[in-house]
PQR file of N, CA, C, O and H, with PARSE charges and radii, in Angstrom:
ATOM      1  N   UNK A   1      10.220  29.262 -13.052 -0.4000 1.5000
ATOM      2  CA  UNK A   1      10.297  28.455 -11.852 -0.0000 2.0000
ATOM      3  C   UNK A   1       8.929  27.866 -11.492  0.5500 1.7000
ATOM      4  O   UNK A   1       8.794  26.655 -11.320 -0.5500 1.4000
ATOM      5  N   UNK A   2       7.993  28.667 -11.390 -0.4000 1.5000
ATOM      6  CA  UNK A   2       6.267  28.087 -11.526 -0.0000 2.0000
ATOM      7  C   UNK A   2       6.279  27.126 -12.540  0.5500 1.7000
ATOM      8  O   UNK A   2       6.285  25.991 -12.063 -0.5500 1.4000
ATOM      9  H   UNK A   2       8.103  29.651 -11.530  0.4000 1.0000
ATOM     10  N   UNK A   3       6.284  27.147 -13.379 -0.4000 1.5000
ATOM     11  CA  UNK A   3       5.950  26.562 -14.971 -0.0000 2.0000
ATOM     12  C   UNK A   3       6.367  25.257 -14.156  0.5500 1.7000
ATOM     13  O   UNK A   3       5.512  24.393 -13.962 -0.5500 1.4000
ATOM     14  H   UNK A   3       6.279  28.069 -13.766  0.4000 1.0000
ATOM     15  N   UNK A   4       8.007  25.059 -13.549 -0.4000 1.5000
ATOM     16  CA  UNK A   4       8.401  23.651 -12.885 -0.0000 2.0000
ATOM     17  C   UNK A   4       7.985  23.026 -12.660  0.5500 1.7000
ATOM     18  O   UNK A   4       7.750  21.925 -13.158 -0.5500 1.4000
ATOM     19  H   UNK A   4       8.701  25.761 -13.707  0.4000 1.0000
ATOM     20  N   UNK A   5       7.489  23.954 -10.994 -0.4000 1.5000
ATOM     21  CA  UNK A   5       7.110  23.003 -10.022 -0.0000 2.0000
ATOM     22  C   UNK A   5       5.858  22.635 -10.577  0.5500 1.7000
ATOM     23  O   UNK A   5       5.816  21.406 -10.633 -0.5500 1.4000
ATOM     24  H   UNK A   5       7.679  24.849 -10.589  0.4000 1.0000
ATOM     25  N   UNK A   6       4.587  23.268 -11.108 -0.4000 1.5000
ATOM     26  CA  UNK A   6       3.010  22.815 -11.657 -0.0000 2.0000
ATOM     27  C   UNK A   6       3.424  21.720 -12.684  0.5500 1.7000
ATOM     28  O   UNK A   6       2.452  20.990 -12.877 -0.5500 1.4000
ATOM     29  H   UNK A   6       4.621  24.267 -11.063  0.4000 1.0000
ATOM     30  N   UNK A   7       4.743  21.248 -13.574 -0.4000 1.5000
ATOM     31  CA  UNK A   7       5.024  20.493 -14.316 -0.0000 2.0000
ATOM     32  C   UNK A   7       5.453  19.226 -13.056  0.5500 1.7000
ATOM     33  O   UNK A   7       4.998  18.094 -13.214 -0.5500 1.4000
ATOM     34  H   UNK A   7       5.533  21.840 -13.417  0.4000 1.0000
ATOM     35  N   UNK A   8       6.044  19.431 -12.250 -0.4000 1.5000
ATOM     36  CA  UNK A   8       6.682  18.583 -11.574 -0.0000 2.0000
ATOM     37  C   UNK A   8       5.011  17.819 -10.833  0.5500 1.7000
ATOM     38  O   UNK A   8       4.569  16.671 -10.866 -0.5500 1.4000
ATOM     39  H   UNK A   8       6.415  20.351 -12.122  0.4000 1.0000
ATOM     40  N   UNK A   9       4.474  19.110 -10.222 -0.4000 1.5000
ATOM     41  CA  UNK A   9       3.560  18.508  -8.964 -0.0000 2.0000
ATOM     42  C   UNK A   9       2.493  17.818 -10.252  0.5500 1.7000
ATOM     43  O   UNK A   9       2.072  16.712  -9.912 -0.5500 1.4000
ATOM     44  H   UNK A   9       4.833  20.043 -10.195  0.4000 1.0000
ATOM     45  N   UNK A  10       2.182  18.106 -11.125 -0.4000 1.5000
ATOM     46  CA  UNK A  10       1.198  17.326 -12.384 -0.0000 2.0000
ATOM     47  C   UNK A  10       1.982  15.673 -12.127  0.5500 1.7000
ATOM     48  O   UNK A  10       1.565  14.756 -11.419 -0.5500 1.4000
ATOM     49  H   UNK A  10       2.524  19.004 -11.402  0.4000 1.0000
ATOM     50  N   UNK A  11       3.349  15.727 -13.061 -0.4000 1.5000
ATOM     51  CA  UNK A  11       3.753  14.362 -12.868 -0.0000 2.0000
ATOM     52  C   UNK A  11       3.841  13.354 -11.571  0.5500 1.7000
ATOM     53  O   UNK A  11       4.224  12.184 -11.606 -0.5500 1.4000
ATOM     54  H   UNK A  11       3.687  16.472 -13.636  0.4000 1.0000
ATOM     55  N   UNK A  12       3.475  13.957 -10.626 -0.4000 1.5000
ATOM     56  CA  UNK A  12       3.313  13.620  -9.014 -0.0000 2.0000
ATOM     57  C   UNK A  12       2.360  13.073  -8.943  0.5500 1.7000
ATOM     58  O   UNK A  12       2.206  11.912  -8.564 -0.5500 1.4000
ATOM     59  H   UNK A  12       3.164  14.907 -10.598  0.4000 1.0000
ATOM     60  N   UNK A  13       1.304  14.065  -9.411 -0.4000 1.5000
ATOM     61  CA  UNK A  13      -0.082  13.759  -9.534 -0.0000 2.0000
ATOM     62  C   UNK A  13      -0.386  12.467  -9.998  0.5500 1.7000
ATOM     63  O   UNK A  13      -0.855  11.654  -9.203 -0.5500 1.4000
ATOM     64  H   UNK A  13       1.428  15.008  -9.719  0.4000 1.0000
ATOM     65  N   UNK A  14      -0.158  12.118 -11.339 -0.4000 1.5000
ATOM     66  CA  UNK A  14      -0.355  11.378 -12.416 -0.0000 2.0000
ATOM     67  C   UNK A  14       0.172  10.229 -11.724  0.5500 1.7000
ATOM     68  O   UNK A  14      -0.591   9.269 -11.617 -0.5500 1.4000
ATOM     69  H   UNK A  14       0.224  12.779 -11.986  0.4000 1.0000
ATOM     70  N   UNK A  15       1.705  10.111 -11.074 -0.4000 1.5000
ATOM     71  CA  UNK A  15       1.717   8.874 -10.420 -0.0000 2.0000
ATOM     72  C   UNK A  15       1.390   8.355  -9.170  0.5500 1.7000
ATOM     73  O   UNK A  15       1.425   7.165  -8.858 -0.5500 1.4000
ATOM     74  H   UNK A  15       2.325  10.891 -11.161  0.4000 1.0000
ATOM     75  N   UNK A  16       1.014   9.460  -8.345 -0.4000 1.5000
ATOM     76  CA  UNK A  16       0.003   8.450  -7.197 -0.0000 2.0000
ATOM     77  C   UNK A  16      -1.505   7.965  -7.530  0.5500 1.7000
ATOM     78  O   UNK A  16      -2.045   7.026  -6.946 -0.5500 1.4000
ATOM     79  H   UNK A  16       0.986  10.427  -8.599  0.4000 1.0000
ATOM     80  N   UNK A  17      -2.083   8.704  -8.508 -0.4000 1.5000
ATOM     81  CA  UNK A  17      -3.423   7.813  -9.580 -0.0000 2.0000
ATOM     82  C   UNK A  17      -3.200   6.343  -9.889  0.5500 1.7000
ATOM     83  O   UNK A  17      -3.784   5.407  -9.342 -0.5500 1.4000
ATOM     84  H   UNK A  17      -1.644   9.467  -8.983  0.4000 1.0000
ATOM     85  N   UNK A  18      -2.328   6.271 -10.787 -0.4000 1.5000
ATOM     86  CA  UNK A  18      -1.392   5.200 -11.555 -0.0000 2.0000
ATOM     87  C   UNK A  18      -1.183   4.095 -10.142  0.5500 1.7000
ATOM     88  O   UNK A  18      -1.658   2.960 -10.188 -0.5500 1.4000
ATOM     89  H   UNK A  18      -1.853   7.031 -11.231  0.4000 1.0000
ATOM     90  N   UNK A  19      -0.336   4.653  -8.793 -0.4000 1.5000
ATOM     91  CA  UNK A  19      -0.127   3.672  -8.405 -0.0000 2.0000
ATOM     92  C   UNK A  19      -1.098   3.644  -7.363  0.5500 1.7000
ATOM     93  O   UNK A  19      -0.585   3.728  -6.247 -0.5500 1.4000
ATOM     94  H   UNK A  19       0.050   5.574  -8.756  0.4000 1.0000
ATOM     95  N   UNK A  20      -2.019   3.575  -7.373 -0.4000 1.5000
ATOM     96  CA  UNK A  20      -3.835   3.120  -6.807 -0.0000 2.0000
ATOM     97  C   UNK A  20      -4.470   2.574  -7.734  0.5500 1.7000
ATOM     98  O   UNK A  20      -4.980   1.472  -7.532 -0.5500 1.4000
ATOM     99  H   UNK A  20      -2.436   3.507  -8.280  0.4000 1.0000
ATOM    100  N   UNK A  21      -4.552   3.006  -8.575 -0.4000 1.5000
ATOM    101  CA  UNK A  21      -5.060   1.937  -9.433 -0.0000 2.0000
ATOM    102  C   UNK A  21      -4.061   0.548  -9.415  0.5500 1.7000
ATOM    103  O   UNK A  21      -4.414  -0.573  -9.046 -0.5500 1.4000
ATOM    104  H   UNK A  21      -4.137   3.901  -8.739  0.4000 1.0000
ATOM    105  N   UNK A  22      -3.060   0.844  -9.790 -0.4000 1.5000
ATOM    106  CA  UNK A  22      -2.425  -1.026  -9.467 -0.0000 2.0000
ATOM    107  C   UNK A  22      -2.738  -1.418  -8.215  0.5500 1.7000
ATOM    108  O   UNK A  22      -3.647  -2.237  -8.077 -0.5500 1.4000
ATOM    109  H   UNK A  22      -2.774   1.754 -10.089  0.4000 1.0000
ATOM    110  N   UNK A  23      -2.056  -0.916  -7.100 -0.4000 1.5000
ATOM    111  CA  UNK A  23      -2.504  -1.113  -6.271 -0.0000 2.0000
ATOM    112  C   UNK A  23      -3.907  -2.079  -6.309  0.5500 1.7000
ATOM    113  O   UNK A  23      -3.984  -3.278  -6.574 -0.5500 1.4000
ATOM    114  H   UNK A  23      -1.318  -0.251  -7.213  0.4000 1.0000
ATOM    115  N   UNK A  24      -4.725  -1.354  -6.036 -0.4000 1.5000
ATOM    116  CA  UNK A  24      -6.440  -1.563  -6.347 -0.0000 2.0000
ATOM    117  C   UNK A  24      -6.337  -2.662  -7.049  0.5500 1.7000
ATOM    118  O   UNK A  24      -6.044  -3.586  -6.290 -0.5500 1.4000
ATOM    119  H   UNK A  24      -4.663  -0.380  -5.820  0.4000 1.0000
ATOM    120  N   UNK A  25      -6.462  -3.096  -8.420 -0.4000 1.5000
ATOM    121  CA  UNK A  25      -5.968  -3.996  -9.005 -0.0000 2.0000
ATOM    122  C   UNK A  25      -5.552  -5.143  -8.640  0.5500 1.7000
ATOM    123  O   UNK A  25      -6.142  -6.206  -8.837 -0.5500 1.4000
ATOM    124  H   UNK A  25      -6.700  -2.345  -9.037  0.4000 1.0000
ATOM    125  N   UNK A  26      -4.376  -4.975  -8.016 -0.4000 1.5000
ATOM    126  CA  UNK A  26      -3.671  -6.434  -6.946 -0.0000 2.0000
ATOM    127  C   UNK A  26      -4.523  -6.967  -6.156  0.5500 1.7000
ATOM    128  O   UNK A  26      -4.839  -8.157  -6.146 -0.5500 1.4000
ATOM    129  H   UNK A  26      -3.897  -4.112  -7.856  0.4000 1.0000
ATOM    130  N   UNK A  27      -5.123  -5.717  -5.137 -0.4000 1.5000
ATOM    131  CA  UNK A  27      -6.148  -6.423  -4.283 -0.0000 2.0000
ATOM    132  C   UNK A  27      -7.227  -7.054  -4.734  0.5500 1.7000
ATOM    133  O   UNK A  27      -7.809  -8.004  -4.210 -0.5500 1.4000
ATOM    134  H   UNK A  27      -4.866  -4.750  -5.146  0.4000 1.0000
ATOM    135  N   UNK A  28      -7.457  -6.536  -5.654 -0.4000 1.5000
ATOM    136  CA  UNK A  28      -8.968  -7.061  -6.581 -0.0000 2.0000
ATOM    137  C   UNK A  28      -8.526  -8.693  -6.975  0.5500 1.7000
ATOM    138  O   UNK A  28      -9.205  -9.688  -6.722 -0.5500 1.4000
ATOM    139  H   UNK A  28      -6.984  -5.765  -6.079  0.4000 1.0000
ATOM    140  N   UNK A  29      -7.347  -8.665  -7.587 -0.4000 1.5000
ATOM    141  CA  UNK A  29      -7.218 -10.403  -8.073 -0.0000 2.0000
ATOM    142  C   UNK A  29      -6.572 -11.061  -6.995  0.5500 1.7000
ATOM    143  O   UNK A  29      -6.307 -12.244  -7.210 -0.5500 1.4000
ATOM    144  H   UNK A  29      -6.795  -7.856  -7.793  0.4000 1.0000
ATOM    145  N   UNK A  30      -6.114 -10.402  -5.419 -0.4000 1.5000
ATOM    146  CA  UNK A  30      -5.946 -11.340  -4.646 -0.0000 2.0000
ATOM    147  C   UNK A  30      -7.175 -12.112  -4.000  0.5500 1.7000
ATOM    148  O   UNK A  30      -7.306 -13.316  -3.777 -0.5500 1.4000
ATOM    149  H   UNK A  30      -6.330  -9.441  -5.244  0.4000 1.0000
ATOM    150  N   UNK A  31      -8.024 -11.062  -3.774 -0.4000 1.5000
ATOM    151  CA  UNK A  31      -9.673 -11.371  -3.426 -0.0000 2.0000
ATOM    152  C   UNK A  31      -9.977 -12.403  -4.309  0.5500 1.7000
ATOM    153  O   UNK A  31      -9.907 -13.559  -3.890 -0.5500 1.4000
ATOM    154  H   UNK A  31      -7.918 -10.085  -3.956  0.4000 1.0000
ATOM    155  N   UNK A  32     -10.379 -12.130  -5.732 -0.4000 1.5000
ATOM    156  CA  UNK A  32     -10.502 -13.656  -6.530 -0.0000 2.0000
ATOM    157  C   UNK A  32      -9.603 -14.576  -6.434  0.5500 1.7000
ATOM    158  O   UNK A  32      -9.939 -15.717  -6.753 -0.5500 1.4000
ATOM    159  H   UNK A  32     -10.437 -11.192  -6.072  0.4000 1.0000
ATOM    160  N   UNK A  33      -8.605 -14.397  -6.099 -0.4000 1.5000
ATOM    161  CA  UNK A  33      -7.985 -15.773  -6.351 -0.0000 2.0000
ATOM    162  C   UNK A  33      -8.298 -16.402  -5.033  0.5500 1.7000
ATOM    163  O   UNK A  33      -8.331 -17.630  -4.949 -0.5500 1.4000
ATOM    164  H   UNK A  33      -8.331 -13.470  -5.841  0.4000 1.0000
ATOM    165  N   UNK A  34      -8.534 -15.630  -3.985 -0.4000 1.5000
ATOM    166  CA  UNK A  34      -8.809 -16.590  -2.570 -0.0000 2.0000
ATOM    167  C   UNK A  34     -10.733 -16.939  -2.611  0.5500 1.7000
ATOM    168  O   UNK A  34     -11.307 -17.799  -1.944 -0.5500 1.4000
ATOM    169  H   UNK A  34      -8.507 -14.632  -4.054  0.4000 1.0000
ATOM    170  N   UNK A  35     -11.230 -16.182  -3.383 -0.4000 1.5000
ATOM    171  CA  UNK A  35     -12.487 -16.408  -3.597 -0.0000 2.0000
ATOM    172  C   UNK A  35     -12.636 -17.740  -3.963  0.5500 1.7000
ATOM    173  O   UNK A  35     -13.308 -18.527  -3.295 -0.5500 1.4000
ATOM    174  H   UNK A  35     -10.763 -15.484  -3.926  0.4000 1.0000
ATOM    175  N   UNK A  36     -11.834 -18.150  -5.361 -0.4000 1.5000
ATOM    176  CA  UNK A  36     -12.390 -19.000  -6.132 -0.0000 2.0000
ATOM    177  C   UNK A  36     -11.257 -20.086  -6.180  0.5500 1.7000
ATOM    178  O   UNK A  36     -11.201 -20.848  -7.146 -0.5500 1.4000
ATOM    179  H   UNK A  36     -11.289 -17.510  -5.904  0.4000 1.0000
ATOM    180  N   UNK A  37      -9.926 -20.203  -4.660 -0.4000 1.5000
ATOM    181  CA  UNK A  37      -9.121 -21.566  -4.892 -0.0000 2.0000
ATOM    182  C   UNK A  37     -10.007 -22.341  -3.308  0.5500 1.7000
ATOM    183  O   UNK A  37     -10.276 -22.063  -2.140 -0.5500 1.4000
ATOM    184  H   UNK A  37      -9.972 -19.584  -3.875  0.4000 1.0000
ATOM    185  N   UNK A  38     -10.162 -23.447  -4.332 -0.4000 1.5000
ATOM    186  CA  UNK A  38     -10.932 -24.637  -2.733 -0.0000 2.0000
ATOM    187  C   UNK A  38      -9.926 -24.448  -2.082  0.5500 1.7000
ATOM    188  O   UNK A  38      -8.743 -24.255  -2.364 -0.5500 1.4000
ATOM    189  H   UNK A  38      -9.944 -23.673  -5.282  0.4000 1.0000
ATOM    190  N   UNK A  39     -10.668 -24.541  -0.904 -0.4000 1.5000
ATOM    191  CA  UNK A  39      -9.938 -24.358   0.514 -0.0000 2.0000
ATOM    192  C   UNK A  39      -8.935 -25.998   0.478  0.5500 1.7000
ATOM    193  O   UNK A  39      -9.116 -26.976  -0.248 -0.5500 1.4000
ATOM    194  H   UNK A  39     -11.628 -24.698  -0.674  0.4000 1.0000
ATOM    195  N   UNK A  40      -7.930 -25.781   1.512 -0.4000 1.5000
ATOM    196  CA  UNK A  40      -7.348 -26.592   1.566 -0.0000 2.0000
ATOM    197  C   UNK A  40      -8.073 -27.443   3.272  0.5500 1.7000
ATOM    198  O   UNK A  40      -8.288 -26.990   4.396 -0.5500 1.4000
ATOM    199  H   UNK A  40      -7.784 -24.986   2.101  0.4000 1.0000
ATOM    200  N   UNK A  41      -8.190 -28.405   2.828 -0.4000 1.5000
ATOM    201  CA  UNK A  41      -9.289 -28.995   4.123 -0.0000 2.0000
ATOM    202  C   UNK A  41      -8.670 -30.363   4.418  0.5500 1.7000
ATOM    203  O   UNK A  41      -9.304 -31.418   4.426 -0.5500 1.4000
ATOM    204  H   UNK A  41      -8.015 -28.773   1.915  0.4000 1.0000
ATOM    205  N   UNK A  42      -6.941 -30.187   4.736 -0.4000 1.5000
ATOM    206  CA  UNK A  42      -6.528 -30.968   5.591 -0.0000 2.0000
ATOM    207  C   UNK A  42      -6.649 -31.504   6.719  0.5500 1.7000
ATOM    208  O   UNK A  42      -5.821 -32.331   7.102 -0.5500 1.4000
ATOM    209  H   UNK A  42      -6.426 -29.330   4.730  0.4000 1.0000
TER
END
């Protein structure tokens, strides 16, 4: 029953890493992309 849950809470682990890094990621190329599109200067 241990063996489980330390198998279970590992794979838990592994995916809230995983989804911070994308996370992180997204924000990183939303920042460039508003960095580097000319403003719209209607």
């Amino acid at each position: 029953m241990l063996k489980k849950l330390l198998i279970v809470a590992g794979v838990l682990g592994v995916a809230a890493v995983v989804f911070r890094k994308v996370r992180s990621a997204n924000e990183e190329r939303a920042l460039w992309h508003e960095a580097t599109t000319a403003p719209d200067l209607r």
